[in-house]
C-alpha positions in Angstrom: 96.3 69.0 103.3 93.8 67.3 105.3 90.8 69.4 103.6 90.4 71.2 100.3 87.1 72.6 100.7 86.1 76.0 101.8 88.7 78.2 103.1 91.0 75.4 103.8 91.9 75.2 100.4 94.1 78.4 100.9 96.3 76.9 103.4 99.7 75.9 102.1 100.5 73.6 104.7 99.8 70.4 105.8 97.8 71.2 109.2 97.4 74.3 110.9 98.9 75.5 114.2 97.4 75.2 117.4 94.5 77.1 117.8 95.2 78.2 114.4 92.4 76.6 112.9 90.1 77.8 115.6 91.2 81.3 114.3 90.4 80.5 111.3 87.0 79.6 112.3 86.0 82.6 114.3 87.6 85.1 112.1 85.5 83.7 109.2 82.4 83.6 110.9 83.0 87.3 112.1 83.7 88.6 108.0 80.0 86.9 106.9 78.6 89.2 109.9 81.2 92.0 108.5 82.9 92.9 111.8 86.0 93.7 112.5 88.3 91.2 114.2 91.3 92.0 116.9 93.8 89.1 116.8 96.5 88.7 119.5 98.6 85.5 118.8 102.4 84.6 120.3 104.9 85.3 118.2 105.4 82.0 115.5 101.4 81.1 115.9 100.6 81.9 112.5 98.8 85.2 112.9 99.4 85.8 109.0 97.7 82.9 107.6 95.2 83.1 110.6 93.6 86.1 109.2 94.8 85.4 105.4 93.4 82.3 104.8 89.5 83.1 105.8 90.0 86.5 104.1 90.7 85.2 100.9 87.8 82.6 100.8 85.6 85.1 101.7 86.7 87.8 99.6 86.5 85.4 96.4 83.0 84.1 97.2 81.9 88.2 97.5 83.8 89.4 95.1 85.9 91.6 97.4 89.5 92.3 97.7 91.7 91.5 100.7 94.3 94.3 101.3 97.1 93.2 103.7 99.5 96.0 105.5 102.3 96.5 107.6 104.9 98.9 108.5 107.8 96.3 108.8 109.8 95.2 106.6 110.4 91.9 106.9 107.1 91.5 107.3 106.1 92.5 103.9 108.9 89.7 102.8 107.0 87.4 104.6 103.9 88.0 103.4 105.5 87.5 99.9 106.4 84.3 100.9 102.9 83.3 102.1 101.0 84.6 99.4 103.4 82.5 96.8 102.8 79.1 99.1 98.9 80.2 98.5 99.3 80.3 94.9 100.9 77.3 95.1 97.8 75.4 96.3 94.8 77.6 95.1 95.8 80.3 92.2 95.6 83.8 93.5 96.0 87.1 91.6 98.3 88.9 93.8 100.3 92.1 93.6 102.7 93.7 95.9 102.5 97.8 95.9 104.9 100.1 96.8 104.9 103.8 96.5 106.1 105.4 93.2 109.1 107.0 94.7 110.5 103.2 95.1 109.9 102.5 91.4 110.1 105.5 89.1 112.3 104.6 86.2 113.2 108.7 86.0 113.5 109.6 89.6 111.0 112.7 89.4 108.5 114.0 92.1 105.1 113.3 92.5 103.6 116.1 90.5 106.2 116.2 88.1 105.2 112.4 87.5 101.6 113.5 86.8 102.3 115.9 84.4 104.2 114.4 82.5 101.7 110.9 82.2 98.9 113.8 81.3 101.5 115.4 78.9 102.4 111.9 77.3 98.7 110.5 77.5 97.8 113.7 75.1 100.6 113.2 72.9 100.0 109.5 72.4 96.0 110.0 72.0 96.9 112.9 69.3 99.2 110.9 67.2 96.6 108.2 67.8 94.1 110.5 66.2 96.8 111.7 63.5 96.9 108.1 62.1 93.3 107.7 62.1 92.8 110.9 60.4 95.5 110.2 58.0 93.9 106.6 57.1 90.5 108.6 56.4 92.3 110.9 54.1 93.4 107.8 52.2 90.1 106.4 51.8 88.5 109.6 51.0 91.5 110.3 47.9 90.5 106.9 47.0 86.6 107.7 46.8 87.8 111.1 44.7 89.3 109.2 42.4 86.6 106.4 41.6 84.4 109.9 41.1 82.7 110.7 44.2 81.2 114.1 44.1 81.2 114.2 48.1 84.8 112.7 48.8 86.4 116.2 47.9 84.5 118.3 50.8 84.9 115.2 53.0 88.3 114.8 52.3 88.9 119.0 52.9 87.8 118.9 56.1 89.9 116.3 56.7 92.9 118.0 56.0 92.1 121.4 58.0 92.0 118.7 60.9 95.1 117.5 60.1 97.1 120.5 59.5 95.8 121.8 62.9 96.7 118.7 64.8 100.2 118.5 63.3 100.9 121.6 64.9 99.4 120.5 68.0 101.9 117.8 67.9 104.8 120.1 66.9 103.5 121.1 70.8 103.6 118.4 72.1 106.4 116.8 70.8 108.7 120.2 72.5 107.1 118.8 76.0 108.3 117.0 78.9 107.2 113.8 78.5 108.1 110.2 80.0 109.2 107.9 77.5 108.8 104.8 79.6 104.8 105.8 80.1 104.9 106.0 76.5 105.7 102.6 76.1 103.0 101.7 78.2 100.8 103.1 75.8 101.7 102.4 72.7 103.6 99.0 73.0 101.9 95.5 73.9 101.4 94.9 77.4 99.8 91.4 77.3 103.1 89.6 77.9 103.9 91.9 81.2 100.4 90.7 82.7 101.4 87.2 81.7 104.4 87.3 83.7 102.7 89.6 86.7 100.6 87.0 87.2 101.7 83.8 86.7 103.3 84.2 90.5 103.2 86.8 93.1 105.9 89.6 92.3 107.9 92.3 94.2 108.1 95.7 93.3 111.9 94.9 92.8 111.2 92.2 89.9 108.6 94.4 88.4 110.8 97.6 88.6 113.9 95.2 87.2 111.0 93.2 84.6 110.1 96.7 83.1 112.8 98.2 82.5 114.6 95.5 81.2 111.6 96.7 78.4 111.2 100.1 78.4 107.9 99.9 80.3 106.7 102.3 83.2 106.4 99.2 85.7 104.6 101.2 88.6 101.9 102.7 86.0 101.6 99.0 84.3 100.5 97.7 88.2 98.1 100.2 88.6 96.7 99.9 85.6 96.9 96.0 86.2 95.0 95.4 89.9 92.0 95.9 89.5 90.0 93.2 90.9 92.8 91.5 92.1 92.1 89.0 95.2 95.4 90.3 97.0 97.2 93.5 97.8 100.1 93.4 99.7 101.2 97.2 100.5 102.8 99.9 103.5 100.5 101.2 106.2 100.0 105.0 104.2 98.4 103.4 100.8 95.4 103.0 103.7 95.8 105.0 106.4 96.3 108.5 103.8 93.3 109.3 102.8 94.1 110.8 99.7 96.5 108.0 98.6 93.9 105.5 100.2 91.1 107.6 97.7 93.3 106.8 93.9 94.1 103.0 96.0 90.9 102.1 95.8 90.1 103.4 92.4 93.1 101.5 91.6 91.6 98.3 92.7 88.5 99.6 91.0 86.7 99.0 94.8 84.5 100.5 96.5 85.7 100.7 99.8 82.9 98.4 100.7 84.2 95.8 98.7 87.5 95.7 100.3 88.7 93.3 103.2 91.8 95.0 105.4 94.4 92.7 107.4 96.7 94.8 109.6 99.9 93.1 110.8 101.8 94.5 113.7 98.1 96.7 114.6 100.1 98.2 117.6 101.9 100.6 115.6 98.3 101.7 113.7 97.9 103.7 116.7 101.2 106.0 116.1 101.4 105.5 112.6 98.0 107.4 111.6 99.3 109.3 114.5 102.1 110.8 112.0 100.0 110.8 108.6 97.5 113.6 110.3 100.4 115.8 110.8 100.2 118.5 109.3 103.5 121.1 108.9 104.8 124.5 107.4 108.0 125.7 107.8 109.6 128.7 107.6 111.1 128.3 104.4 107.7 127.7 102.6 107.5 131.1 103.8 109.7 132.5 102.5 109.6 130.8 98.9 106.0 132.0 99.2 106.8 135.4 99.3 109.6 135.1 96.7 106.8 133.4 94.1 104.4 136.3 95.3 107.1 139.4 93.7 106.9 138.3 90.1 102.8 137.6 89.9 100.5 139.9 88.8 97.4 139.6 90.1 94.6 141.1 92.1 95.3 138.6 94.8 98.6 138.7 95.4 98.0 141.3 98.0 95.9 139.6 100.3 98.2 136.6 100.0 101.5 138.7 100.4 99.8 140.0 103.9 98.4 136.8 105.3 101.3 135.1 104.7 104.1 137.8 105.8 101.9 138.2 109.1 102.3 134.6 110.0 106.1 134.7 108.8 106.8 137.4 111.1 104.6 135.6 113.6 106.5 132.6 113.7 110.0 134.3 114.1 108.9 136.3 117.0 107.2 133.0 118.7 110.4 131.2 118.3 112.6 133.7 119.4 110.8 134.1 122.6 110.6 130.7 123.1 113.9 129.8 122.7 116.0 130.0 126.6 119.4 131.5 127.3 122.0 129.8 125.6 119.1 127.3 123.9 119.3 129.0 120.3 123.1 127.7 120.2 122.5 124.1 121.0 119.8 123.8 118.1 121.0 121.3 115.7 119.9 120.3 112.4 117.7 117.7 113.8 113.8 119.4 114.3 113.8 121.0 118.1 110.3 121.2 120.0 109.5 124.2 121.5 106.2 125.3 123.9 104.0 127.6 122.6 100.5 125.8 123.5 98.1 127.7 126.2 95.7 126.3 128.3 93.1 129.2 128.6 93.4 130.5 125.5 95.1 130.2 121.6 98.4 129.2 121.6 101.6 131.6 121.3 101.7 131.7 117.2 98.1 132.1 116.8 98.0 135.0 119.2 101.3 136.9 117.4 99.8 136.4 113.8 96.6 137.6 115.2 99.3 141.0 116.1 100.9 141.2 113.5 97.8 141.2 111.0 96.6 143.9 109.6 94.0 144.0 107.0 90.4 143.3 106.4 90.1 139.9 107.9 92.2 136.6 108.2 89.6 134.2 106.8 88.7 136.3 103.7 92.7 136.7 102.7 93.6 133.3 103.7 90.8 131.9 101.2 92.2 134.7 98.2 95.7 133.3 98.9 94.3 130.0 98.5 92.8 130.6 95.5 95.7 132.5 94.0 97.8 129.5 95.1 95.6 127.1 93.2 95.6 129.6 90.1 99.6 129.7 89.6 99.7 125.5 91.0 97.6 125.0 87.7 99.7 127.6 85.6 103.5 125.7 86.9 101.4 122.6 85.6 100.2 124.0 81.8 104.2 125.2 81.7 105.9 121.6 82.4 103.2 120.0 80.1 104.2 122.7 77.7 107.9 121.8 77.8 108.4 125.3 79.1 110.3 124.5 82.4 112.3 120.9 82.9 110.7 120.4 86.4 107.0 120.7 87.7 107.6 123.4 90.4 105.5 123.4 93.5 103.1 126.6 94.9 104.9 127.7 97.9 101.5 130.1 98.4 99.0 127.4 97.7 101.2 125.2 100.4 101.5 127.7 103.0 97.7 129.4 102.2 96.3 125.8 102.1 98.3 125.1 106.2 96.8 128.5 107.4 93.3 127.7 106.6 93.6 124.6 108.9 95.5 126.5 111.5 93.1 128.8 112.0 89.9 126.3 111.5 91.5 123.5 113.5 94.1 124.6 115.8 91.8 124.8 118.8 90.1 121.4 118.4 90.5 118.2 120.5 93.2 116.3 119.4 95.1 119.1 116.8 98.2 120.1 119.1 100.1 123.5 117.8 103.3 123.2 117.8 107.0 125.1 117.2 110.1 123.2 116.3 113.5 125.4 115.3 116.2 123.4 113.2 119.5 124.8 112.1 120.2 124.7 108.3 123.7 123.2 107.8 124.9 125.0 104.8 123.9 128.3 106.3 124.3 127.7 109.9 121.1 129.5 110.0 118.4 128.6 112.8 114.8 128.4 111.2 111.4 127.4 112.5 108.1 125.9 111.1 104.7 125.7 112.7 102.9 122.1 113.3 99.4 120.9 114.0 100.1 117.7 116.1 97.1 115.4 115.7 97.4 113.9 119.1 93.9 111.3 118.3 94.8 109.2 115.9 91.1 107.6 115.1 90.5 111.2 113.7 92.4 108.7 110.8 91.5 105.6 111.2 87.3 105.6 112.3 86.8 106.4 108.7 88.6 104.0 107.2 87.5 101.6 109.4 83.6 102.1 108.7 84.3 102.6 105.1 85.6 99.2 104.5 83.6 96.2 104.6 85.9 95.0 107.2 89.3 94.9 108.8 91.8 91.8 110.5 93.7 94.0 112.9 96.4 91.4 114.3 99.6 91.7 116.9 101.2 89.9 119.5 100.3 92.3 121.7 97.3 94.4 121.1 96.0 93.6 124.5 93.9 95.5 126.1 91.0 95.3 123.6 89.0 97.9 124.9 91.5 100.7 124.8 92.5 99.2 120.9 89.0 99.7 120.2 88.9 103.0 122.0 92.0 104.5 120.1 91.5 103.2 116.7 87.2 104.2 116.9 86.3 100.4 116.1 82.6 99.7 116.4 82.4 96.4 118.5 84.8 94.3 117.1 85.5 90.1 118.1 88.6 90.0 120.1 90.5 87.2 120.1 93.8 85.8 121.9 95.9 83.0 121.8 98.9 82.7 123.8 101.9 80.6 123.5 100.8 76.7 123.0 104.7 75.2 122.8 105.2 73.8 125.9 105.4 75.5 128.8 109.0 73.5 129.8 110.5 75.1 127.3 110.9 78.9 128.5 111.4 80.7 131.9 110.4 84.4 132.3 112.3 85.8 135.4 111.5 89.3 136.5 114.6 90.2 138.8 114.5 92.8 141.4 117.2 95.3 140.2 116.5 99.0 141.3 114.0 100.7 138.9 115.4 102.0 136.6 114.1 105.6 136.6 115.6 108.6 134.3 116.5 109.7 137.3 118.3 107.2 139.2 120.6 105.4 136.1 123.4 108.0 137.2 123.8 106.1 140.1 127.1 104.0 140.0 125.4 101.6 142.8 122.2 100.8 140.5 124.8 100.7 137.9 126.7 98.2 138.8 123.6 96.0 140.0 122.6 95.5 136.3 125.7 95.4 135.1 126.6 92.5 137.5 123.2 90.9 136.3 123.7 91.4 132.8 127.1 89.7 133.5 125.2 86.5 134.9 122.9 86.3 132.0 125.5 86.2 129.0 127.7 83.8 130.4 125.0 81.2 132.0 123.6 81.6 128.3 124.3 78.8 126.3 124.4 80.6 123.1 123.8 84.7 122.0 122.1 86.9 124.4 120.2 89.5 122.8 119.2 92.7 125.3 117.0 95.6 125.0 117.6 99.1 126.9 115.2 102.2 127.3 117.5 104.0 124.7 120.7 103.8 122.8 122.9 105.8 125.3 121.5 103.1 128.0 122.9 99.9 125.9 126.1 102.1 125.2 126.6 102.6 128.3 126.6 98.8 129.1 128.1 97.8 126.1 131.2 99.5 126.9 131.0 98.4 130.6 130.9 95.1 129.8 132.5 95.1 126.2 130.2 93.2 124.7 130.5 92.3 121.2 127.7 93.6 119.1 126.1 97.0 119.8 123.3 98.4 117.8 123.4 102.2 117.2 121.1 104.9 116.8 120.5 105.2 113.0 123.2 102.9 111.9 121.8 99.9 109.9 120.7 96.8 111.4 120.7 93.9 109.1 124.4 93.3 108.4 124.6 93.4 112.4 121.9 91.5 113.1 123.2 88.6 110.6 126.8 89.1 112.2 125.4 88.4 115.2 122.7 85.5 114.7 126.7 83.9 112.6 128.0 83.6 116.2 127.1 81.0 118.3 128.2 82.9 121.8 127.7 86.7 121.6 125.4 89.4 123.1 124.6 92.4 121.1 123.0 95.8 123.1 120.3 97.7 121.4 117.2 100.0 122.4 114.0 98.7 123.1 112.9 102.0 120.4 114.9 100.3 117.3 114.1 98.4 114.8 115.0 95.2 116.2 113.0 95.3 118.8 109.8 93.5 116.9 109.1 91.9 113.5 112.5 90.7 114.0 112.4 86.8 114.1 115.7 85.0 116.5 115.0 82.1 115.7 116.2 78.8 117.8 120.4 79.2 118.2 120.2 82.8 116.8 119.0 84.2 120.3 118.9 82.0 123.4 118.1 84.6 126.2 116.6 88.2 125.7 117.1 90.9 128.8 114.4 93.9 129.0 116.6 96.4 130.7 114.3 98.8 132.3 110.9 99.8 131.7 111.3 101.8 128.3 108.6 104.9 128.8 108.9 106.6 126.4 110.9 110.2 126.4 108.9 112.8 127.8 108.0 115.8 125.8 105.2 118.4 125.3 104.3 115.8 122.0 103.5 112.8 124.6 102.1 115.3 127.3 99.5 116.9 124.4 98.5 112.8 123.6 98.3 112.4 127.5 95.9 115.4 127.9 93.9 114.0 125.2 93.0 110.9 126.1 92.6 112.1 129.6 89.5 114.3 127.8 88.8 111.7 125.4 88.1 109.3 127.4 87.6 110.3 131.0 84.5 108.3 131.1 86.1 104.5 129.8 89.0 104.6 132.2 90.4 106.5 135.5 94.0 108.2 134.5 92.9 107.3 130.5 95.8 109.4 129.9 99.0 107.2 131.4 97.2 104.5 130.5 96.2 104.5 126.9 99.4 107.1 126.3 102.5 105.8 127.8 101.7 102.5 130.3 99.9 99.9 127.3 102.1 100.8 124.8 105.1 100.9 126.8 104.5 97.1 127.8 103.6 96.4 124.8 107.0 97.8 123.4 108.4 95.1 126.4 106.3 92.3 124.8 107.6 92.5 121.4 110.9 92.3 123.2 110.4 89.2 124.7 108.6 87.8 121.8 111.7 88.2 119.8 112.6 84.1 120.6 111.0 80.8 121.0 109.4 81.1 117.8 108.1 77.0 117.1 107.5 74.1 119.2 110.5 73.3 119.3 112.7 76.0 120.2 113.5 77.0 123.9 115.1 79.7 126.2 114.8 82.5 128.8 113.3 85.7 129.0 114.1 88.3 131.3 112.9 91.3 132.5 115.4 93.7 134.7 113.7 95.7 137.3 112.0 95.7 140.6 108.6 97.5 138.4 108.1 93.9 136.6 108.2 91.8 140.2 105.7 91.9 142.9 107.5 94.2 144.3 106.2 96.9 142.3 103.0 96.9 144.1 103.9 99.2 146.5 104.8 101.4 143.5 101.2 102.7 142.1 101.0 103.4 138.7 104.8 103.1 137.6 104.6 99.1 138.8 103.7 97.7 135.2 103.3 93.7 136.2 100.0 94.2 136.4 99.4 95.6 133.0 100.5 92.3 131.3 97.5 90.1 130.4 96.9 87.1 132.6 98.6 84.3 131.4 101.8 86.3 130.7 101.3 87.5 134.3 101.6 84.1 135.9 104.4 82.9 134.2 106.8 85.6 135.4 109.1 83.9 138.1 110.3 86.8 140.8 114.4 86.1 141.4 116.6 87.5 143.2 119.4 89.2 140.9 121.7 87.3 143.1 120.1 84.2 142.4 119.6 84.7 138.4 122.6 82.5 137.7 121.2 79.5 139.2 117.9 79.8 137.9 119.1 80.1 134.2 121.8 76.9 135.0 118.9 74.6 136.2 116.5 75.4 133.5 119.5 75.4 131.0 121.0 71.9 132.3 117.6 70.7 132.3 117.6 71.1 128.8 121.2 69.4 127.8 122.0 73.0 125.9 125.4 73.4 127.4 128.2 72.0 124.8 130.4 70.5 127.2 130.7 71.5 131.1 128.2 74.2 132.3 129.9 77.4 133.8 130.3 77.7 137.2 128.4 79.6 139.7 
């Protein structure tokens, strides 16, 4: 390297990327003022180490913690891979965290794991004590015999202990406990440390590492981080807040003494988005009721009549929301139904409010919670207890704890009520549950955000800062963006005037065969794999099997086997949707994707979910933009979603190749279109290198800039 002092010393490489070290720079200077930092780099710029390397430094001068997240999976490989090139020059104590469901030994629940590591902690503490005890007895027999007057009383007492311990452990021993846990505590750990960190492990060699020995690898690692300079973990260990609460004590942190680096910080947005959501469904219900028969207890009354009420409440809301003929299509996949108001509660809230009868919601809904809490802690003392072979769960205390926040938050800004129906598949039965929607997602992630000392938020496409900052409630953050530096010479980005492809309007056979005769063009003046991107699945179907193409991605099918199929061949297209997973954190790198098509601007699917987010941020933040709504709620990320696309080659200096984007809303064309011409919504530099062609004229275009570049082997096609 061609420094080893200050941060520097973390970089694994010879010499950064350009503008890399520049990001260094700034993102350093920004963490000794403890702001928060937006990064937006082109793909293959070195966002990772970017942010990484200046955390790091500065986390190990403060004695802080750097936490680094994403929701991608090949991702989190890569930041394996990074953080083990950082060891490799400056030693690091890393871990990489997963959730416990991903590396439990005994394949239990979440509260059946915590009793039985209390259960097991009191067993080994008790024989722990046992022992002791036992030693004193010896010593005190000993004293009695050399003629110690006091030894006999001593040693008395001793055994009344003892005797009353050993059936504590007769107990004990009848419990559920977890063997593996055991081990932890009773068994040498030193040489499991060693290994964790002599190098920067996966949950899958820990998992394997543990119990190749008997060991509870998952409690070992929390037991093991805390203090550790680097955490490598999924978006909900921080965007949770109860799993982000027992992270941090993990880490023993204070949030204040933690640094957070968010890769792929578009999807923070959505992703906190679905951790606010809160849901009950009718079969919680029902179980609630069921639980309710066999209790005795001056509650159970209050509880049985909340609950029943909104029961019956939610039948009669889905009933009558359900259309003619609609109840029969309802599959086993969750079904949206309307039930919001706009002058007044929504359709549930206004039948349980009819169908209640008793002395008051918010005293009976707070008695049921109670109650709930009461029998939660009894199923608990009875798993301990060896009693029952699973921990079961308090239907009451789930569906008494979701009423108190329906009824306290349903009518706020940003909680949506909602209704979805599902059809059980064993019973053919159709059953619904009730939802609060959170439609704002900083109602997650302002807290966390001002609670750590600071957060790296990085993306190739987290443009435009303000309405970032907006949706995520960051407090005036540095913003900084680097576009491509390979040279320009190696890639064209044609925006070809095909009809726009509207919901509406892909029926037509006309606009049909347009794109199909332009998607034609693009594969075969390809010199290598085409890769192409569609507003949805049935939309690359429906050109797959037009053009019988050789690779087609399908809607929850998995992708990596195809993907590695496809990257094999050296001439091939493969049709996907721009919503999958391969539409970013996907690397096709140099031969493995040549060209990549945008098909269509991919809104996404309209539904009362995306209108409640519109009518949000239309209140939310009427005053920072005109329309905040489209904007911030379906236009950004929609060409952001069209970035990633793109972004998905010419990945190093290097490599080369085409992008394309087919429709007439990416041309300058689309001005004449108002808000559905999306050209204008890309930033400036990505702006200017879009190149309007004719679809006609696509051929040629790719044939000169591929000739230019001697990528045809042998003759280039013909026009």
């Amino acid at each position: 390297m061609a420094e080893t002092n200050g941060y520097l010393r973390f970089f694994p490489y010879e010499e950064p990327y350009p503008n890399q070290r520049e990001a260094m720079d700034r993102i350093a200077n920004g963490l000794a003022r403890g702001q928060d930092v937006l990064l937006e780099g082109a793909p293959g710029t070195g966002k990772t180490l970017s942010a990484l390397v200046p955390a790091l430094e500065f986390a190990r001068e403060r004695d802080k913690t750097v936490v680094i997240t994403t929701n991608v999976h090949q991702q989190m490989r890569q930041f394996v891979e990074d953080a083990r090139a950082i060891n490799g020059v400056e030693p690091i104590r890393g871990v990489v965290f997963k959730g416990k469901g991903s590396m439990c030994h005994v394949d239990v629940g979440y509260e059946e794991c915590q009793s039985l590591r209390e259960t097991t902690r009191q067993l080994v503490e008790k024989e722990q004590e046992y022992d002791e005890l036992t030693d004193r007895s010896e010593a005190l027999l000993d004293d009695m015999r050399e003629g110690s007057d006091d030894a006999a009383a001593a040693r008395s007492a001793v055994t009344e202990e003892l005797d009353s311990l050993s059936e504590e452990l007769d107990e004990l021993r009848e419990a559920n406990v977890c063997e593996y846990y055991r081990a932890n505590l009773v068994e040498d750990t030193d040489e499991f440390y060693q290994w964790l960190f002599a190098d920067v492990r996966t949950p899958e060699e820990i998992y394997a590492y543990a119990d190749r020995r008997g060991f509870c690898g998952y409690e070992l690692l929390k037991e093991g981080i805390d203090g550790v300079d680097l955490v490598v973990c999924n978006y909900h260990h921080l965007l949770d807040p109860t799993i982000r609460e027992h992270f941090f004590r993990w880490l023993d942190r204070d949030p204040s003494e933690v640094v957070t680096v968010f890769d792929e910080a578009h999807n923070v947005e959505s992703a906190a988005r679905d951790h606010a959501n809160r849901t009950l469904s009718e079969r919680t219900l029902d179980g609630a009721l069921t639980e309710l028969e066999d209790v005795d207890d001056s509650r159970v009354e209050s509880a049985r009549n909340v609950v029943s009420a909104f029961r019956e409440a939610l039948r009669e809301t889905y009933d009558d929301a359900l259309g003619f003929g609609e109840r029969e299509q309802v599959g086993e996949v969750w079904h949206d139904l309307s039930v919001a108001n706009e002058d007044r509660r929504d359709d549930l809230t206004l039948a349980f409010l009819d169908a209640y009868e008793g002395p008051g919601i918010d005293t009976e809904v707070d008695l049921a919670l109670q109650l709930g809490e009461t029998l939660d802690s009894a199923y608990e003392d009875a798993f301990k207890r060896g009693e029952t072979t699973t921990r079961r769960e308090c239907q009451t205390r789930q569906a008494a704890g979701f009423l108190a926040e329906w009824m306290d938050g349903g009518a706020e800004l940003g909680r949506h009520p909602m209704v979805s129906v599902r059809r059980d598949a064993g019973t053919d039965e159709v059953y619904g549950r009730a939802e609060l929607y959170t439609s704002i997602p900083r109602r997650v992630t302002e807290d966390l955000f001002s609670e750590v000392y600071a957060s790296v938020l990085m993306s190739a496409t987290l443009r435009p800062f303000d309405v970032t900052e907006d949706v995520l409630g960051l407090d005036d953050p540095i913003s900084l963006a680097y576009g491509l530096e390979y040279p320009a010479e190696n890639r064209r980005t044609f925006a070809v005037e095909v009809p726009p492809l509207f919901k509406t309007e892909r029926d037509d056979p006309e606009t049909q065969t347009r794109v199909a005769s332009a998607l034609e063009d693009v594969i075969e003046f390809t010199p290598g794999n085409t890769l192409a991107f569609f507003p949805s699945y049935g939309e690359a179907t429906r050109y797959a099997d037009r053009l019988d193409v050789d690779y087609l991605d399908e809607a929850g099918t998995p992708t990596e086997d195809l993907r590695q199929r496809f990257v094999d061949d050296d001439d091939a297209a493969l049709f996907t949707s721009l919503w999958g997973t391969l539409a970013e954190g996907v690397s096709f790198d140099g031969d493995d994707a040549r060209t990549v098509v945008v098909v269509g601007v991919p809104y996404p699917r309209l539904s009362e979910r995306m209108e409640a987010v519109q009518a949000a941020y239309d209140r939310a933040y009427a005053d920072h933009a005109s329309d905040a709504g489209w904007r911030y709620a379906v236009e950004i990320p929609t060409v952001r979603k069209t970035r990633q696309a793109l972004g998905r080659v010419i990945r190093s200096p290097d490599d080369f190749g085409v992008r394309v984007l087919l429709d007439k809303r990416y041309t300058r064309a689309s001005r004449d279109m108002g808000k559905y011409g999306v050209r204008g919504t890309f930033p400036p530099e990505e702006r200017d290198e879009l190149v309007d062609v004719a679809p006609e004229k696509l051929k040629f275009a790719m044939l000169n800039f591929y000739t230019d570049h001697d990528a045809y082997d042998g003759p280039p096609p013909q026009p």
